[in-house]
SERO-4910 file (N, C-alpha, C, O; in steps of 0.05 Angstrom, whole numbers):
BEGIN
 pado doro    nc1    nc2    nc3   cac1   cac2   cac3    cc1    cc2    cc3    oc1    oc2    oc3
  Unk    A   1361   -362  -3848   1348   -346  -3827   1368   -339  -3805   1365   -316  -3794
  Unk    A   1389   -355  -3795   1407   -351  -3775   1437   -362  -3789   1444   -382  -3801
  Unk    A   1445   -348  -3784   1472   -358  -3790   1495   -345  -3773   1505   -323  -3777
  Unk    A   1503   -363  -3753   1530   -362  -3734   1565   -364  -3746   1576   -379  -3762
  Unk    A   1573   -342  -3731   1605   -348  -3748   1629   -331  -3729   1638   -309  -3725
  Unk    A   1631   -364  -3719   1650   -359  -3701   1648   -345  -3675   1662   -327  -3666
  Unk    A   1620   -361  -3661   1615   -347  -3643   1627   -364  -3610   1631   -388  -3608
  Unk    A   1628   -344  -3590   1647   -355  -3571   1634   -333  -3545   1621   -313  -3551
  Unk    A   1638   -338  -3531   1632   -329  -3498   1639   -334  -3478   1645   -357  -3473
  Unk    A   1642   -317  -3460   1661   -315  -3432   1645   -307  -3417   1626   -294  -3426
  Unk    A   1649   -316  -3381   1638   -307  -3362   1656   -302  -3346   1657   -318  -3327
  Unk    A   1672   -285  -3346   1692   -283  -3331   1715   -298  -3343   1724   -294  -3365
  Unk    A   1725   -318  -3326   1744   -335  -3341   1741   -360  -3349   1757   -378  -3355
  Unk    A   1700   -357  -3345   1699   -396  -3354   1683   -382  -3378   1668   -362  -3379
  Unk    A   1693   -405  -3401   1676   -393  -3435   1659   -418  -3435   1663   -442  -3433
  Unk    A   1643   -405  -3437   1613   -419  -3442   1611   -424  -3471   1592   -438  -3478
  Unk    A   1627   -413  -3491   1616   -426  -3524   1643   -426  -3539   1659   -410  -3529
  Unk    A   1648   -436  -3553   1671   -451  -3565   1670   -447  -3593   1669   -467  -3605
  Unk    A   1670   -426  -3606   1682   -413  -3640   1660   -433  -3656   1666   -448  -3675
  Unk    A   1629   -427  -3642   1611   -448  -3659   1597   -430  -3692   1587   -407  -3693
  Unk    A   1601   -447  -3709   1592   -428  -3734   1575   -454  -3742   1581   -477  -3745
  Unk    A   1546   -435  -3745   1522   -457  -3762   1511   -436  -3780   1516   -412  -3780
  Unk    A   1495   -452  -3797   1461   -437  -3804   1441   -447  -3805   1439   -471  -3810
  Unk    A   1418   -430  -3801   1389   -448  -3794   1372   -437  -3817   1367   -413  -3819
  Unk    A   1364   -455  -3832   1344   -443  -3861   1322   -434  -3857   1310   -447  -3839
  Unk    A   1311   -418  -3865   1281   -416  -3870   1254   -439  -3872   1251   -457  -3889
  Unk    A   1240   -434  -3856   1224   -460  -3856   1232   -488  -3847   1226   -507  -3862
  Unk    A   1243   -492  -3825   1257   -517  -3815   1254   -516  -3785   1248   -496  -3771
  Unk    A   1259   -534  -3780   1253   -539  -3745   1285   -558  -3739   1293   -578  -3751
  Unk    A   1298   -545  -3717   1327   -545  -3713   1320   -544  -3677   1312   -525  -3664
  Unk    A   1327   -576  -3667   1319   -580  -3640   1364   -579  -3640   1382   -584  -3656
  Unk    A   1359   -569  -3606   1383   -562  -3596   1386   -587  -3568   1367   -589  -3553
  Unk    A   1402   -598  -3566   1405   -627  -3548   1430   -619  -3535   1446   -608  -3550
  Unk    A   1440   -623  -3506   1457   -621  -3491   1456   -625  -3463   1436   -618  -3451
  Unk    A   1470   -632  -3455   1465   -625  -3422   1464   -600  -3398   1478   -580  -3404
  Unk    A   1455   -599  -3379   1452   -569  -3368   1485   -565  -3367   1504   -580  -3364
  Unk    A   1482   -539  -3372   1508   -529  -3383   1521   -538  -3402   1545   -545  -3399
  Unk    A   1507   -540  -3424   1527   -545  -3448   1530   -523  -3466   1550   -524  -3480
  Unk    A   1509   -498  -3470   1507   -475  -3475   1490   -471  -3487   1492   -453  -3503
  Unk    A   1465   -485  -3486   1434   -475  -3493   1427   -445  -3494   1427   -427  -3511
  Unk    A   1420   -446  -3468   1408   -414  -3461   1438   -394  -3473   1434   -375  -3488
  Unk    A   1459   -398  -3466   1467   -373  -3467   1463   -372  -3505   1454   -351  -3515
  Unk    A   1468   -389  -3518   1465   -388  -3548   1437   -365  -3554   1437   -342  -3563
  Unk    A   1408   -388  -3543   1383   -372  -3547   1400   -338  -3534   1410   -332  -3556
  Unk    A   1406   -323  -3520   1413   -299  -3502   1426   -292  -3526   1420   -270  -3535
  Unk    A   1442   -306  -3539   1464   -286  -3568   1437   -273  -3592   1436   -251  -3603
  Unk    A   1416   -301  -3596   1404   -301  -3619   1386   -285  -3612   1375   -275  -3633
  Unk    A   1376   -276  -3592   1353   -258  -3587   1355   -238  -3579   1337   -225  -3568
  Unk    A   1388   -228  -3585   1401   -197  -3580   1398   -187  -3556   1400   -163  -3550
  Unk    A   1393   -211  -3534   1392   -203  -3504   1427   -205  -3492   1436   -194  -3473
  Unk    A   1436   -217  -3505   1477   -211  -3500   1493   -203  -3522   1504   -217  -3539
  Unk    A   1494   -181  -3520   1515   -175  -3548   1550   -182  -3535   1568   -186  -3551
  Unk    A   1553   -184  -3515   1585   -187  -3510   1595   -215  -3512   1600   -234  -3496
  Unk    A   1597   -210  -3537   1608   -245  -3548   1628   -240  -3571   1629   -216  -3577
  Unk    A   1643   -257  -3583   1660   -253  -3598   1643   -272  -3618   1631   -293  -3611
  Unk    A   1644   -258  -3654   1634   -267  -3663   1619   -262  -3679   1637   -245  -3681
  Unk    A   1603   -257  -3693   1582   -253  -3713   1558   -265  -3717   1563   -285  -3730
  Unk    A   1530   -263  -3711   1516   -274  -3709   1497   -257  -3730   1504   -234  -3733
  Unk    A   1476   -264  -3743   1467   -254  -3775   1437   -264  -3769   1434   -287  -3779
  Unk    A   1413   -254  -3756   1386   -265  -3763   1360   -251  -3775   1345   -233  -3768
  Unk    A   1360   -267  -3793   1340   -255  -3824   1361   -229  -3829   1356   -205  -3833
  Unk    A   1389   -243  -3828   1398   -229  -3847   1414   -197  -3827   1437   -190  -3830
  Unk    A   1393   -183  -3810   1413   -170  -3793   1423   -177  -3762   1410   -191  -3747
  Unk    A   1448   -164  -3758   1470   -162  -3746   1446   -160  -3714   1428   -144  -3709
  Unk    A   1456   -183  -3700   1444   -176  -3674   1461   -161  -3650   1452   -161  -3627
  Unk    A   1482   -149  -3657   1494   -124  -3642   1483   -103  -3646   1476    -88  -3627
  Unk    A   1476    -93  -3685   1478    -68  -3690   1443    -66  -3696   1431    -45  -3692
  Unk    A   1431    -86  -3705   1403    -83  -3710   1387    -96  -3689   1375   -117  -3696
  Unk    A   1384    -90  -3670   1366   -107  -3650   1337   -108  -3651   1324   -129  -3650
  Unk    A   1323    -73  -3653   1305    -74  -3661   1291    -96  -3687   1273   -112  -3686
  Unk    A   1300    -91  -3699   1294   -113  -3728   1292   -138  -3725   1276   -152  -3736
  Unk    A   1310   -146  -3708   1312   -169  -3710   1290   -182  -3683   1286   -206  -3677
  Unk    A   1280   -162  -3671   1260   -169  -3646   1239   -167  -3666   1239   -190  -3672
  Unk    A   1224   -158  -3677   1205   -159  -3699   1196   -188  -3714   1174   -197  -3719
  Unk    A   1215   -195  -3717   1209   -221  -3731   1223   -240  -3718   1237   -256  -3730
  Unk    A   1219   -239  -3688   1222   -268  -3668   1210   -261  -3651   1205   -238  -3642
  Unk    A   1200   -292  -3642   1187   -290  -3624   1201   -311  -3602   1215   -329  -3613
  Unk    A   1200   -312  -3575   1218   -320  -3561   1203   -331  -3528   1193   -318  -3510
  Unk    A   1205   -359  -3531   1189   -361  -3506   1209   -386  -3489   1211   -410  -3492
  Unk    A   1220   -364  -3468   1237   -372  -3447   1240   -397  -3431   1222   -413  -3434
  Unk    A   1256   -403  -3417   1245   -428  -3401   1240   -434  -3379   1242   -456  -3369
  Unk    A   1230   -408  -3368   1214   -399  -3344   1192   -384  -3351   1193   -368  -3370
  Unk    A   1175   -387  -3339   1148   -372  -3336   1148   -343  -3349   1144   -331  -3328
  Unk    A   1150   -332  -3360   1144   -308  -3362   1123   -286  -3371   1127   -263  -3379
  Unk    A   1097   -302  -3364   1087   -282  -3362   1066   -262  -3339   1072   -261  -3316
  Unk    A   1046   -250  -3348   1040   -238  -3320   1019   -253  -3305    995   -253  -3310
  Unk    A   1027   -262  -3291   1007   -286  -3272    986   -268  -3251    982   -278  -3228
  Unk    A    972   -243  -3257    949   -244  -3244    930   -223  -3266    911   -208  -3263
  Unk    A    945   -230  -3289    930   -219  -3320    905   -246  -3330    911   -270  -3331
  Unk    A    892   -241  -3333    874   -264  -3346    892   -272  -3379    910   -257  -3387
  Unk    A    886   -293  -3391    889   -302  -3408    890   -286  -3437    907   -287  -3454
  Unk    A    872   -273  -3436    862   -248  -3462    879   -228  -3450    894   -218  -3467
  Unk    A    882   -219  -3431    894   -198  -3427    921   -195  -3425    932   -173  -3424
  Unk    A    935   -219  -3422    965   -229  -3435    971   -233  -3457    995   -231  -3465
  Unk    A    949   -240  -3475    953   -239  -3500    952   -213  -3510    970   -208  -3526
  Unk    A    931   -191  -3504    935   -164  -3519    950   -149  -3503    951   -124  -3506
  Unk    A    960   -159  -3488    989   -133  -3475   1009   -143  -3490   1025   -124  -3494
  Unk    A   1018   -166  -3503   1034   -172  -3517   1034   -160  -3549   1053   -152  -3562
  Unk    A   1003   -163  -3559   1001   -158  -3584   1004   -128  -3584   1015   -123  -3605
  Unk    A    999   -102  -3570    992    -77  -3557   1025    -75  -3565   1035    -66  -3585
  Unk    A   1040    -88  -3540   1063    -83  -3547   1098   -101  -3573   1123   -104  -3575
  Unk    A   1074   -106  -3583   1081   -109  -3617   1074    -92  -3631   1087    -87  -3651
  Unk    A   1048    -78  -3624   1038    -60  -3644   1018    -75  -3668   1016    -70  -3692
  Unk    A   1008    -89  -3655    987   -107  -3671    959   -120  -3664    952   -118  -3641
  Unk    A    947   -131  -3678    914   -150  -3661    924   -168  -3651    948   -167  -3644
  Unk    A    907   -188  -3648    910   -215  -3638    891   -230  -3658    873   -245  -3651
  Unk    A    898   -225  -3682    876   -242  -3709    905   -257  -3715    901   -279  -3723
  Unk    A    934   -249  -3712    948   -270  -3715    947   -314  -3710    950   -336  -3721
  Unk    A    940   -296  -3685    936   -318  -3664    915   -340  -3678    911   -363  -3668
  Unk    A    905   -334  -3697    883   -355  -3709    892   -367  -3729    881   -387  -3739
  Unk    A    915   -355  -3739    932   -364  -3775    948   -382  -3757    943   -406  -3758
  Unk    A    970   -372  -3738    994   -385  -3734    986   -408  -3719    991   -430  -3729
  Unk    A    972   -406  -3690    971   -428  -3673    935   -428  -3665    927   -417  -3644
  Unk    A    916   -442  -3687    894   -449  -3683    891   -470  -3664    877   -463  -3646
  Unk    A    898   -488  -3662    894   -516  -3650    900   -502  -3621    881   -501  -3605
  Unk    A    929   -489  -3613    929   -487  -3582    908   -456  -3579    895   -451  -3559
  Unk    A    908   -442  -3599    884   -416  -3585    852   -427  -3579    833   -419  -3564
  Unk    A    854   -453  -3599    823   -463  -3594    819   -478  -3570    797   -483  -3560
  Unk    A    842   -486  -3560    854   -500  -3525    842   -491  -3510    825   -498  -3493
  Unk    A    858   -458  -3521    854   -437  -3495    834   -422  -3491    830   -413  -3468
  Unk    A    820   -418  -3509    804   -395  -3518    780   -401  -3492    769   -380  -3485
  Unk    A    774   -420  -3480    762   -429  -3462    764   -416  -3436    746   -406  -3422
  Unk    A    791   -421  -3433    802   -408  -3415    812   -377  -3404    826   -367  -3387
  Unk    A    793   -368  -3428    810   -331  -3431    815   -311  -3409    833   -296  -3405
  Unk    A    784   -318  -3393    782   -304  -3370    800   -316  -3339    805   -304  -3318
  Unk    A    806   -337  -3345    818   -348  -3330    854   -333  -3319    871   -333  -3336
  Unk    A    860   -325  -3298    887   -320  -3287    907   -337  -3307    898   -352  -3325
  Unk    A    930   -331  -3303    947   -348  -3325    957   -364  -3295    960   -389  -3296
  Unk    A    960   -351  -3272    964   -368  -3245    942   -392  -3245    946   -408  -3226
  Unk    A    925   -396  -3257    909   -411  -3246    905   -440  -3264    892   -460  -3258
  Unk    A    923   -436  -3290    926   -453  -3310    946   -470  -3305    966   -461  -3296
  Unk    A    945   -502  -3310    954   -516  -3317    994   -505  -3321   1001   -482  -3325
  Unk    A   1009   -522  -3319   1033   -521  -3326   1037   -523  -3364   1054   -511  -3378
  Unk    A   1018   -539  -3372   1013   -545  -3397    998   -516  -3420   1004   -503  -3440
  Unk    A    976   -517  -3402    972   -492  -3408    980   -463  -3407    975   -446  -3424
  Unk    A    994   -462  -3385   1004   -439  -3389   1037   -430  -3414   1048   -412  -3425
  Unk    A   1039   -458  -3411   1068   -458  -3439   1047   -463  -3460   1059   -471  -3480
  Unk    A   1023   -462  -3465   1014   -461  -3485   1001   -433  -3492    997   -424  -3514
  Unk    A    996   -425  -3472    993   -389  -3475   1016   -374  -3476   1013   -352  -3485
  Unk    A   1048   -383  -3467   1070   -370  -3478   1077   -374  -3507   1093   -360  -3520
  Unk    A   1068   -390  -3514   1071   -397  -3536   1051   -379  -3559   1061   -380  -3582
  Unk    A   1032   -368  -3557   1010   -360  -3567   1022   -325  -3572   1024   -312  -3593
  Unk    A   1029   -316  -3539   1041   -294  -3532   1056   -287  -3556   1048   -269  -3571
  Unk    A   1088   -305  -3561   1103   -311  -3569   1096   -307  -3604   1112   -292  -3617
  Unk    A   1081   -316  -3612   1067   -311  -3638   1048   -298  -3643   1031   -304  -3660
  Unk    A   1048   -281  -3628   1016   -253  -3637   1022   -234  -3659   1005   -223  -3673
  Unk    A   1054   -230  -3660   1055   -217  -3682   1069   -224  -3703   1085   -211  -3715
  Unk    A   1058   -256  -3710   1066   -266  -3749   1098   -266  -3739   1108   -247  -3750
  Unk    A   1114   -276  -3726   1140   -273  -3728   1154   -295  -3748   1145   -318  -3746
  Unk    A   1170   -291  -3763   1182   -312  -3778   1203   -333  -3762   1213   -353  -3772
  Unk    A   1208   -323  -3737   1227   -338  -3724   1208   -346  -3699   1188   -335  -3689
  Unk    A   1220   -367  -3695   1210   -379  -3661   1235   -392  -3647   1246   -411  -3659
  Unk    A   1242   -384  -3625   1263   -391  -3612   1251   -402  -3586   1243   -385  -3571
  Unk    A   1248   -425  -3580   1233   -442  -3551   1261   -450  -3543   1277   -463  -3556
  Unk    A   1265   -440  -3517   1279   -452  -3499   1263   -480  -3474   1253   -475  -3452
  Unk    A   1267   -507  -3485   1250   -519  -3468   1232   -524  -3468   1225   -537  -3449
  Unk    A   1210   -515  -3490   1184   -515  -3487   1160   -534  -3475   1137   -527  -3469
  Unk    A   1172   -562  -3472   1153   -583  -3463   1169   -590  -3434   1152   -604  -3421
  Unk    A   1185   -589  -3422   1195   -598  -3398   1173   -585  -3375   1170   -562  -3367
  Unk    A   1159   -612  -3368   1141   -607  -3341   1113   -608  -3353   1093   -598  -3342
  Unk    A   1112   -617  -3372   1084   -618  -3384   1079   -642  -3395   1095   -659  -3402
  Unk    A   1045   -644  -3397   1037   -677  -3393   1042   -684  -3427   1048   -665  -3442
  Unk    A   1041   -708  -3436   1039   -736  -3453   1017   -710  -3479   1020   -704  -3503
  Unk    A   1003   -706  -3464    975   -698  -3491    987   -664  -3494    987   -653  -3516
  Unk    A    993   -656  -3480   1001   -622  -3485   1024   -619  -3499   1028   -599  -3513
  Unk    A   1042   -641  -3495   1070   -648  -3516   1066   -653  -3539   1083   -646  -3556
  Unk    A   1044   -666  -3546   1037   -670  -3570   1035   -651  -3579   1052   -641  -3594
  Unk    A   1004   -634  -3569    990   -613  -3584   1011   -583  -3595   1010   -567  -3614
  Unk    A   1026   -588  -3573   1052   -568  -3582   1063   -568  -3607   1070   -549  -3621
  Unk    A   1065   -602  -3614   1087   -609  -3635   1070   -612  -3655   1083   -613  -3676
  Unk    A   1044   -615  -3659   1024   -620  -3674   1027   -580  -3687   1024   -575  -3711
  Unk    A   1030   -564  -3671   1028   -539  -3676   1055   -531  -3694   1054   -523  -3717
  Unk    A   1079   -536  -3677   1101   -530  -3691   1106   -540  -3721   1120   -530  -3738
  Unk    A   1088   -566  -3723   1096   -581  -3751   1079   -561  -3770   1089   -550  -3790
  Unk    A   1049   -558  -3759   1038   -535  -3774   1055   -509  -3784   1061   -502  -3807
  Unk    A   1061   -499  -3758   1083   -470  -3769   1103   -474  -3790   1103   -458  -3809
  Unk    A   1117   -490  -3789   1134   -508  -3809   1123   -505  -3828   1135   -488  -3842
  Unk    A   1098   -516  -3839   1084   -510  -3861   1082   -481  -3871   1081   -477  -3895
  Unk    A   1082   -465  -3857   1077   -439  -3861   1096   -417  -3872   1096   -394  -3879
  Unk    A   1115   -439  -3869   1146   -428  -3873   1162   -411  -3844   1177   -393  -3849
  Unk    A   1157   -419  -3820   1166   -408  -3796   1184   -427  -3792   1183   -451  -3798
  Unk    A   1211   -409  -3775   1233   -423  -3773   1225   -422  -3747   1213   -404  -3737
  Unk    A   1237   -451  -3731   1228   -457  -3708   1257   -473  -3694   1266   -494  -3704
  Unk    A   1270   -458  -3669   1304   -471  -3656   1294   -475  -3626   1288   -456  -3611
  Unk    A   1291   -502  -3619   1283   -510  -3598   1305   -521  -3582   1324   -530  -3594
  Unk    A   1303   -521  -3553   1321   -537  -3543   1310   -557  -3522   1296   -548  -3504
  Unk    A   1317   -587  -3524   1301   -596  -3512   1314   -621  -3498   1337   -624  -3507
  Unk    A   1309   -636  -3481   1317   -656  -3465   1314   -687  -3470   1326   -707  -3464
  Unk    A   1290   -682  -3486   1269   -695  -3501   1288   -714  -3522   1292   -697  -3539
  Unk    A   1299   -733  -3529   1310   -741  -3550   1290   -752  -3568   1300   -756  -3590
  Unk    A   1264   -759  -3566   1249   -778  -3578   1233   -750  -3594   1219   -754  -3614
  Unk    A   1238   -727  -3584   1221   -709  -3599   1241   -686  -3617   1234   -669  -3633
  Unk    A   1266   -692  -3607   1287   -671  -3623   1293   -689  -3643   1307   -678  -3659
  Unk    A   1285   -724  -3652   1288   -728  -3677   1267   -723  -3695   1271   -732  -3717
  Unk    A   1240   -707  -3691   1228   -692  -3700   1232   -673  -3728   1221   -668  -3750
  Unk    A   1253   -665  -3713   1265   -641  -3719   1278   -646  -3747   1286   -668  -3752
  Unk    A   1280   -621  -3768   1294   -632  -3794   1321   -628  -3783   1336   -641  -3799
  Unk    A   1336   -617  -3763   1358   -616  -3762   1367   -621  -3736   1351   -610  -3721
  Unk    A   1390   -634  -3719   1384   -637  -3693   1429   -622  -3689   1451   -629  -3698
  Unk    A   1417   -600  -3672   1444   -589  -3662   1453   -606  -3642   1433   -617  -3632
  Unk    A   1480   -616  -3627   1485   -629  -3602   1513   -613  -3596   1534   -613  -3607
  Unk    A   1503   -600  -3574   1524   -578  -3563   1541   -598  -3530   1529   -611  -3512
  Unk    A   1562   -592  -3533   1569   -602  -3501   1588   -594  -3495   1608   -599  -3508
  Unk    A   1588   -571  -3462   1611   -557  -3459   1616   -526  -3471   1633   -509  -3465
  Unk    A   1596   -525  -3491   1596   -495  -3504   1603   -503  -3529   1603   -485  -3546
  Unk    A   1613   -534  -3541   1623   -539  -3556   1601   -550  -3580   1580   -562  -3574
  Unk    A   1608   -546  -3604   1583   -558  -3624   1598   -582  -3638   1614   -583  -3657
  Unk    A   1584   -604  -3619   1592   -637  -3625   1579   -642  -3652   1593   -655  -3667
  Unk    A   1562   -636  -3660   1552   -650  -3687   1526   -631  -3693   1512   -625  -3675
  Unk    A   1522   -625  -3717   1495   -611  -3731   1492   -623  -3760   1507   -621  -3780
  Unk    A   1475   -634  -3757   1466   -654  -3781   1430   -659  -3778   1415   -650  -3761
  Unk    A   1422   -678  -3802   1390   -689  -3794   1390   -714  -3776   1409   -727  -3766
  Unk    A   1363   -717  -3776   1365   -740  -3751   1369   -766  -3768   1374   -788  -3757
  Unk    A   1367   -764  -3792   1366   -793  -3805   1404   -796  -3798   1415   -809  -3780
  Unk    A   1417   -781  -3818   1449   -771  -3818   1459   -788  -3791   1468   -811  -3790
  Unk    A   1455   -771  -3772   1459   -780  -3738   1459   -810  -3736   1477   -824  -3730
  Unk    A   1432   -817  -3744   1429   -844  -3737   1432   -863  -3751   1415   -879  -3745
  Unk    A   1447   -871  -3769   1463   -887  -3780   1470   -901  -3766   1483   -894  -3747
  Unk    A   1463   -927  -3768   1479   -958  -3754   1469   -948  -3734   1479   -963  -3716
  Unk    A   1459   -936  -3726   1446   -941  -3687   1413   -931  -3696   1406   -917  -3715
  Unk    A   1398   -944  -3673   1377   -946  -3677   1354   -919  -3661   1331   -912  -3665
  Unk    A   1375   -910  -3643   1364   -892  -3630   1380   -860  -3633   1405   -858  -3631
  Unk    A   1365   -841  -3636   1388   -814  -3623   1398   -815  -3600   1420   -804  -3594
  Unk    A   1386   -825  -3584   1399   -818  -3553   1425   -835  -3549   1441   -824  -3534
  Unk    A   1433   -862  -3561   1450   -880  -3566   1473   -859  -3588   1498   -860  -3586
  Unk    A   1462   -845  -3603   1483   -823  -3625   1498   -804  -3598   1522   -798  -3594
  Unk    A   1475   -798  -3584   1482   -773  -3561   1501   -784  -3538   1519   -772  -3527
  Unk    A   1493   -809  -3534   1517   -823  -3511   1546   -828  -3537   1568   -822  -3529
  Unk    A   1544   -837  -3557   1578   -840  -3562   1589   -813  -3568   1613   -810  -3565
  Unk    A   1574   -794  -3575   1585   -767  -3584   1597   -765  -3554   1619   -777  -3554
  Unk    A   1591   -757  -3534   1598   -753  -3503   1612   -764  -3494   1624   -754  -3475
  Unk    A   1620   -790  -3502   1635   -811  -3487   1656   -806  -3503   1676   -808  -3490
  Unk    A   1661   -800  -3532   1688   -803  -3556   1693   -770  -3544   1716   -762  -3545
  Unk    A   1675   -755  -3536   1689   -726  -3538   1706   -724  -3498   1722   -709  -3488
  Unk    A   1699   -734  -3493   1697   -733  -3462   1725   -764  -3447   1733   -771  -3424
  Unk    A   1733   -775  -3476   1740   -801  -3465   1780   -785  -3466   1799   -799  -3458
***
C-alpha cells in the first residue's frame, strides 16, 4: 500500500528526515512511535501529498504522490492532529459536507465505522463545538472514512481522550483491519502501538527500527523498555 524509498527533508538547513525507505502492506495496522520532533507529522505531510518538496520517492496504492495526488486523495483518508473540523456545523452536517465533497453518501459510514457512528448518531444535531474531546475525534474519524478509503493515516488519534473512547477507537480500527484497510497511526501511547502488526520508531527524522511488536520485544518485557534502549544506544 505505501512504500518509501529514500525519502529525506529539509527546512531550511535543519533536515527533518533521514534517507528513510519502508513499506506498509495492505490490511495491517503500522503504529508510528517517537518523540515530538522525531518526524511524525512531517512523514504523514509526504504520505498525504500535502509536501511534495522532499527528496525521494514515495509510492501509495501504487501512485507517485508528486505526480498523482488526486488518486492518491481518493483512497485516503486522513485525520490530523488538530481539530479539524467545522465547529459550528452540527454533526450530520460535517459528515455530508465531507461525503458531498468526496462525491459520495454517508451509507459508508455504517460498513466501515458502525460501533463509533452508533456513538454518535445520537448526537447528530449536536454542534461538533459542543462535543466531547472524545467525541469529536470520533466524528473525525467517521469524516475521515465516508468515502470507503483503503488507507487511513491518524496522526495522534487518542491523545486527550478518556480510558473508554481509546478503546472504542481501537475496537474500530481492529474491525477496519478486518476489512482489509490499511491503517499508519502515530501515537505516544506505547501500550497501544504494540497493538499494531507493525510498530515504526523514528528519532530525529531517523528510522531506528521497523519490525512487529513481538520481534521488538525480545528479552524485554515491555515496548517502552525496547524504545528507551533504541534512544539511549542511538543517542549514547
Amino acid at each position: 500500500m505505501i512504500r518509501a524509498e529514500g525519502i529525506s527533508k529539509w527546512y531550511g538547513r535543519f533536515r527533518a528526515l533521514y534517507d528513510l525507505s519502508f513499506s506498509v502492506e495492505q490490511g495491517t495496522i503500522v503504529s508510528m512511535i517517537g518523540a515530538n520532533g522525531a518526524g511524525k507529522s512531517t512523514l504523514f505531510d509526504i504520505i498525504t501529498t500535502l509536501d511534495s518538496d522532499f527528496k525521494g520517492k514515495m509510492l501509495v496504492g501504487g501512485y507517485d504522490t508528486r505526480r498523482q495526488k488526486g488518486a492518491i486523495r481518493k483512497l485516503t483518508g486522513y485525520v490530523p492532529g488538530t481539530f479539524s473540523l467545522y465547529s459550528d456545523l452540527t454533526v450530520m452536517e460535517n459528515v455530508d459536507f465531507f461525503a458531498h465533497a468526496y462525491g459520495c453518501g454517508r451509507e459508508a459510514l455504517y460498513k466501515m465505522t458502525p460501533r463509533i457512528w452508533s456513538s454518535l448518531e445520537p448526537f447528530a444535531g449536536y454542534r461538533a463545538s459542543q462535543l466531547s474531546g472524545g467525541m469529536r475525534q470520533k466524528l473525525t474519524l467517521c469524516c475521515a472514512a465516508v468515502h470507503s478509503p483503503s488507507l487511513l493515516l491518524l496522526d495522534e488519534p487518542t491523545t486527550g481522550i478518556d480510558p473508554l473512547s481509546r478503546w472504542e477507537l481501537w475496537q474500530e480500527l481492529l474491525a477496519l483491519r478486518k476489512q482489509g484497510i490499511t491503517i499508519v497511526m502515530s501515537t505516544h501511547y506505547l501500550d497501544e502501538a504494540a497493538r499494531a502488526d507493525k510498530v515504526m520508531l523514528l528519532d530525529k527524522g531517523k528510522l531506528i527500527s521497523y519490525d512487529t511488536p513481538k520481534h521488538l520485544t525480545e528479552g524485554e518485557k515491555r515496548l517502552e523498555d525496547v524504545f528507551i534502549k533504541f534512544l539511549e544506544s542511538t543517542n549514547a
